[in-house]
Structure formats: C-alpha cells, structure tokens
C-alpha atoms as one frame of an Amber mdcrd trajectory, in Angstrom:
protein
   4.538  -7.761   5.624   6.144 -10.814   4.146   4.077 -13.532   4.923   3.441
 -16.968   1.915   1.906 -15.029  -0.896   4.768 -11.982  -0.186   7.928 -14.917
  -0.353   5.587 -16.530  -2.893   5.492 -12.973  -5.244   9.604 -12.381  -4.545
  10.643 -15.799  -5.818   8.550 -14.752  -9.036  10.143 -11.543  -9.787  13.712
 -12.933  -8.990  12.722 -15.698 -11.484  11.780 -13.091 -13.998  15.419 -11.241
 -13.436  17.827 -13.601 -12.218  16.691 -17.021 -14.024  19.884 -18.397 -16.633
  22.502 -15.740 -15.748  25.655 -16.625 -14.422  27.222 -15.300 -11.291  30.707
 -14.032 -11.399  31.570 -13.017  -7.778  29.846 -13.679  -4.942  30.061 -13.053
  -0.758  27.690 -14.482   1.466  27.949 -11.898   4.932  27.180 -14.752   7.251
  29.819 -16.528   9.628  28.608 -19.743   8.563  29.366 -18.942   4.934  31.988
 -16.642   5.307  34.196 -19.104   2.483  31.317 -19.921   0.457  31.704 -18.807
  -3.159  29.027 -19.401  -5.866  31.126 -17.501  -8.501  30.279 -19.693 -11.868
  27.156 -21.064 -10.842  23.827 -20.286 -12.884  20.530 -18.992 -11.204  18.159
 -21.905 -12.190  14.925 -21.464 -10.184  13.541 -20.083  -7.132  11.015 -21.840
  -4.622   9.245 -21.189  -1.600   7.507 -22.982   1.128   5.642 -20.837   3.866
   7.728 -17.635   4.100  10.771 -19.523   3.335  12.988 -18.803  -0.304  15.093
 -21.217  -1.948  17.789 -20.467  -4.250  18.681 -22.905  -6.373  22.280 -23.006
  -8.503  23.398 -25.235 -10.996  26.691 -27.706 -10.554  29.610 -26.131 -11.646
  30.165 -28.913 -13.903  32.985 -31.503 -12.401  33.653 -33.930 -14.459  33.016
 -36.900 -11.874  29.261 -35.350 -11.546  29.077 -34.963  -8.016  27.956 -31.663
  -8.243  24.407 -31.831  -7.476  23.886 -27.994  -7.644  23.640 -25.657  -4.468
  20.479 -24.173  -2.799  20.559 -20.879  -0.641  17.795 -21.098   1.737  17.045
 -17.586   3.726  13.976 -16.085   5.591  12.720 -12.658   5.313  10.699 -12.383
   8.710   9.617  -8.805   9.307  12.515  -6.987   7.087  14.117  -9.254   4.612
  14.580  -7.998   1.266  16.159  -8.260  -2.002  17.113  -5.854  -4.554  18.707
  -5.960  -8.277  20.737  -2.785  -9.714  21.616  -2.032 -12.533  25.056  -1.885
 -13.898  27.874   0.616 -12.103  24.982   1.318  -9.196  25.196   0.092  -5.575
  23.152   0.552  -2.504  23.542   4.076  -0.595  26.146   3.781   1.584  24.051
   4.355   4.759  22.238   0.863   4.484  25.534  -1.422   3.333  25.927  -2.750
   6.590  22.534  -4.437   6.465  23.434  -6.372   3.313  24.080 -10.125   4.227
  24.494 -11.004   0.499  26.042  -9.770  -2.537  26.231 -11.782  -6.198  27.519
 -10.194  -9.530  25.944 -11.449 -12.282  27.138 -12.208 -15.699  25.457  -8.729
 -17.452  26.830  -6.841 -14.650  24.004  -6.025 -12.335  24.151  -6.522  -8.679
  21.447  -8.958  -6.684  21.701  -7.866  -2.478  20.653  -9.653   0.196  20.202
  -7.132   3.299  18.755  -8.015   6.640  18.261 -11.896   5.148  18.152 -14.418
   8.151  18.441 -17.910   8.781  21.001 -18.131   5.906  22.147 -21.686   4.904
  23.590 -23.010   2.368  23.141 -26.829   0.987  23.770 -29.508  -1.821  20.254
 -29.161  -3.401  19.496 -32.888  -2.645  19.643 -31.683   0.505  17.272 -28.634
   0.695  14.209 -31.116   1.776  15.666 -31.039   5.454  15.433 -27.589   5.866
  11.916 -27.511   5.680  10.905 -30.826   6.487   9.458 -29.179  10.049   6.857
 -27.070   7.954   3.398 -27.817   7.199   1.451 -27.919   3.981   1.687 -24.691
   1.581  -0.979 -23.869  -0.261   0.933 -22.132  -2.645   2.760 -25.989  -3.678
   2.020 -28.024  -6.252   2.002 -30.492  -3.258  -0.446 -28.845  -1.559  -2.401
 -31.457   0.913  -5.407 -29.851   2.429  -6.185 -33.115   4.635  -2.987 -32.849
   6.100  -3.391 -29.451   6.733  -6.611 -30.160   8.614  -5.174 -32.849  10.352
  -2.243 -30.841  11.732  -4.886 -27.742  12.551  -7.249 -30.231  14.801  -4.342
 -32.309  16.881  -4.225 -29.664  19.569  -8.123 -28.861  19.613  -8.092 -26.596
  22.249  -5.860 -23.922  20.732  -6.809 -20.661  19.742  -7.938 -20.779  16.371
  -5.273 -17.097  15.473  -2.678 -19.195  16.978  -3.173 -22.584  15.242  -3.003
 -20.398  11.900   0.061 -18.916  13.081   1.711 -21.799  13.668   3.897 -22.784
  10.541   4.332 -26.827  11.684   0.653 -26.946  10.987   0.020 -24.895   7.592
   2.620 -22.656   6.068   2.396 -19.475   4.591  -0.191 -18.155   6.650   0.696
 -14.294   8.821  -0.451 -12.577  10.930  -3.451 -10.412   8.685  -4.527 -14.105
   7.346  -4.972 -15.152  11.018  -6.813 -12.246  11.649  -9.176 -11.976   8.610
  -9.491 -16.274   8.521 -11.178 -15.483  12.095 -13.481 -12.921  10.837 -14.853
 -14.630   8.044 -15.444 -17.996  10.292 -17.309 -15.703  12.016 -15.499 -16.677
  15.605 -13.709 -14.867  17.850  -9.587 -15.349  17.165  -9.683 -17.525  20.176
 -12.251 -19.910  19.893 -10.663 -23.392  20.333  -9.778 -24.348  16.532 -11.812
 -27.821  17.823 -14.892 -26.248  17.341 -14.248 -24.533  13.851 -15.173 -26.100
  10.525 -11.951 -26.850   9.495 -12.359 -28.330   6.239 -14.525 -24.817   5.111
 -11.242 -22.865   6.934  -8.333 -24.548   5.411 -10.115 -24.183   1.676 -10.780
 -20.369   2.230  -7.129 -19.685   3.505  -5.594 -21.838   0.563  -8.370 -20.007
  -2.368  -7.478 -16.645  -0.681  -3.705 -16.795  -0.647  -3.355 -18.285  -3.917
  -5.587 -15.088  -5.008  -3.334 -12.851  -3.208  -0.062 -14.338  -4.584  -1.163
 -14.859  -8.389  -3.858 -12.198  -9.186  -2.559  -8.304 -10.223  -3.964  -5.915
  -7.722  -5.083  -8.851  -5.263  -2.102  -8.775  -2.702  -3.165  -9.012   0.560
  -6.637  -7.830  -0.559  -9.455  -9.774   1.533 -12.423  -8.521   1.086 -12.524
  -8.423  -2.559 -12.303  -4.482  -3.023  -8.743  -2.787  -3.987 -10.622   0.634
  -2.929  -8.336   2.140  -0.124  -9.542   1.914   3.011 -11.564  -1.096   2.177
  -9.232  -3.855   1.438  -9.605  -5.795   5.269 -12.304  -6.104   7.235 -11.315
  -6.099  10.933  -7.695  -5.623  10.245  -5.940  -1.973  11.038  -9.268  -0.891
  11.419  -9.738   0.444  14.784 -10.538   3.944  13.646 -12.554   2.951  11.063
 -14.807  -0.013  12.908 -15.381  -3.392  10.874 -16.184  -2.813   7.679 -19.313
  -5.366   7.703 -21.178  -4.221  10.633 -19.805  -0.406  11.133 -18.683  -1.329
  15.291 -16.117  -1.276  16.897 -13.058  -3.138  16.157 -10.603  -3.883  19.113
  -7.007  -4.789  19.368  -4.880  -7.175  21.712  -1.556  -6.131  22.000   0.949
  -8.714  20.662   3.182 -10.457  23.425   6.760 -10.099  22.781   8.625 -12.837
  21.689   5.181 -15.270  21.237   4.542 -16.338  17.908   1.576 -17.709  18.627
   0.109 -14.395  20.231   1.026 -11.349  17.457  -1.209  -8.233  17.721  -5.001
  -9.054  16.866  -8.095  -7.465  15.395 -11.302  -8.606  15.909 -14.893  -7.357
  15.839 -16.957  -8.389  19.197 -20.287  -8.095  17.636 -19.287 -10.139  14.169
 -17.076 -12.559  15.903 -18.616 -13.084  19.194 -16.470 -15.793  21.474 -13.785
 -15.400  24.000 -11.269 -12.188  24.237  -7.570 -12.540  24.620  -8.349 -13.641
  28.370  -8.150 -16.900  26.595  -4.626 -16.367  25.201  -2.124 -19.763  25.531
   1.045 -18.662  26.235
C-alpha cells in the first residue's frame, strides 16, 4: 500500500529513469491542467514528503529568467501509480481511461500517470505551500523528531493508531505502521497517545521507515524476518495469531470515510488496553 517509504521508493526509481531527459509532449488529464504543457522541460529531481511526490522541471530558459522551473505535485492514496515504457509500447487499451498523465520523453519512452490524485501544478518556489499542512517526515533531510513529538502529544487523549495516522502530526506513516508502532509499544491501538513514551515511539517509527524505504528486501518488513508469513506481527494475521505470543489477533473494521479509524490489528494479550469501544470519531 503506498504509504512514506512506498512514495519514498517511487521517487527513487523515477530518479533512476527519468532524471536529465527532456520531455517532448506532454498532457496532464486533469481539468485544472487541461492547457498545461511541459513539452521542453527537463526532469531534474523528484521529492517526497509523507505520501506526497513532487516533480520537479527545469525553466524553459526565457531570457528575462523568470522561469523558476515547474513542480507537479500528485498523491497516490490507495491506487496511484506510475509506469515507464519503452519505445513504440503503450498501456493496454482496457486501463487508458485511468491515465491522468502522459509525458514523452526525449529517447522516446512513455512516463503515465493513471489514477494520480490531487494533481497540481506550481512555479517550484511555490511547491512549499502545498505541503506546508504536513508534519515532520522522517524520510527528510529536515527531519525534526521534537516537533514530531510535540505535534503527537497536543491532543493527549487521542488514540495512539489515530495520532499516527494523522499526517498534520508526522508524515509518512499508514495504516500497517500504525498498527505494528502499537504492537511494539506494547499498548493497545487506542490507548490515549498521552500516556505513551513518545520520544521511544517517534525514534522507532522514523529508524523503521527509513529501514523500509532504503534497505533491499526491507519494505514494509517489521519484524526483521523477510520469511513469508513472518514479516508483521499482528498485522493480516488473524488466521495465523500474533506472531510473538501465538493468540489470537483481532480486527476492527475500518469506518468509512474516517482517516483516523482504518481497519486495525491488534493482539489483546500483547497489547492489553482499551478495544475500539474507545474509537474518536
């Protein structure tokens, strides 16, 4: 699912393939950007805050300078996803009318956008404000785990599954984070965050995700073991029980349209606390 370390793990393969080529044609599938054309701009980087991707172009060269360069700023959510083909291919046919972006590139392979949401498009000077409401990444080279802490302990009485959900207070972190974050506190998901070390919390979700965005055959692995079957420990595991203790693992349903209350998996006897009676809504 694309949560920080996923968007984190994209923006370094499109680095690897799109990075200093040129794009010849371009259409942006969006009503706001219906006119938008990028055609002659190069790929220069790509950067990421939570599970947000930035795009960034270079200016197209006017000769009064005010061409700053252009960012494309999209969100994956459940289904985003972006592909490259090679030269003369295309997408089947069946799935073209998911594609919300198409660029050409200068050696004739195809980069597409499909199901991409929350497209924008800005003067890179600009990008800041589109992410100014986000908290701190861990994935950033300006990272701030005290602010992070701070932002997790202003609304003490929270659920701890929803405080890590919440992407004004630390960004990057989904839904199997939440869940596994809980488990290793050893609370139940909603335990006020108040009464959680959150200092110990904050530096096991940022060593963990870094891990899981940076290390080969770490991604999305929690307990430490790649072995199938044995890569979470409460997580998807309700036929399988908790993978510490061997009980039962139970699951709360998620509520629809709550972010802050996404399906859950916790282990009673390893994370004793309240049950999803204690959901905020």
């Amino acid at each position: 699912m694309p949560e920080g370390d996923s968007v984190y793990r994209l923006a370094r393969r499109l680095d690897r393939q799109l990075t200093g080529h040129v794009v010849v044609r371009s259409q942006l599938r969006h009503p706001r950007l219906a006119t938008a054309d990028l055609a002659g701009r190069e790929v220069l980087d790509h950067e990421t805050h939570g599970k947000h991707l930035l795009t960034r172009f270079g200016p197209l060269g006017d000769e009064d300078g005010s061409d700053a360069g252009l960012t494309l700023h999209s969100h994956l959510r459940m289904d985003g996803e972006w592909s490259v083909t090679r030269p003369g291919r295309r997408l089947p046919g069946r799935i073209m009318h998911e594609v919300r972006l198409v660029l050409g590139l200068d050696d004739d392979r195809t980069v597409w956008g499909l199901r991409l949401h929350d497209l924008d498009l800005v003067r890179t000077p600009d990008e800041g404000r589109l992410l100014a409401h986000l908290g701190p990444d861990p994935l950033r080279a300006d990272w701030d785990a005290v602010e992070a802490v701070r932002r997790l302990a202003a609304d003490p009485d929270l659920p701890v599954v929803s405080a890590l959900l919440d992407q004004r207070r630390v960004a990057g972190l989904g839904n199997l984070w939440a869940n596994e974050l809980a488990f290793l506190a050893g609370v139940s998901p909603w335990t006020r965050v108040g009464d959680v070390d959150l200092a110990a919390l904050v530096e096991r979700a940022a060593t963990m995700l870094h891990r899981s965005a940076t290390v080969p055959c770490a991604y999305q692995v929690t307990t430490g073991s790649s072995r199938r079957g044995s890569e979470h420990w409460v997580t998807g595991r309700v036929r399988q029980g908790c993978l510490r203790c061997g009980g039962p693992v139970r699951v709360a349903a998620e509520i629809p349209g709550d972010a802050a209350n996404r399906r859950t998996w916790w282990c009673p006897h390893c994370q004793p606390g309240p049950g999803p009676e204690a959901r905020r809504r």
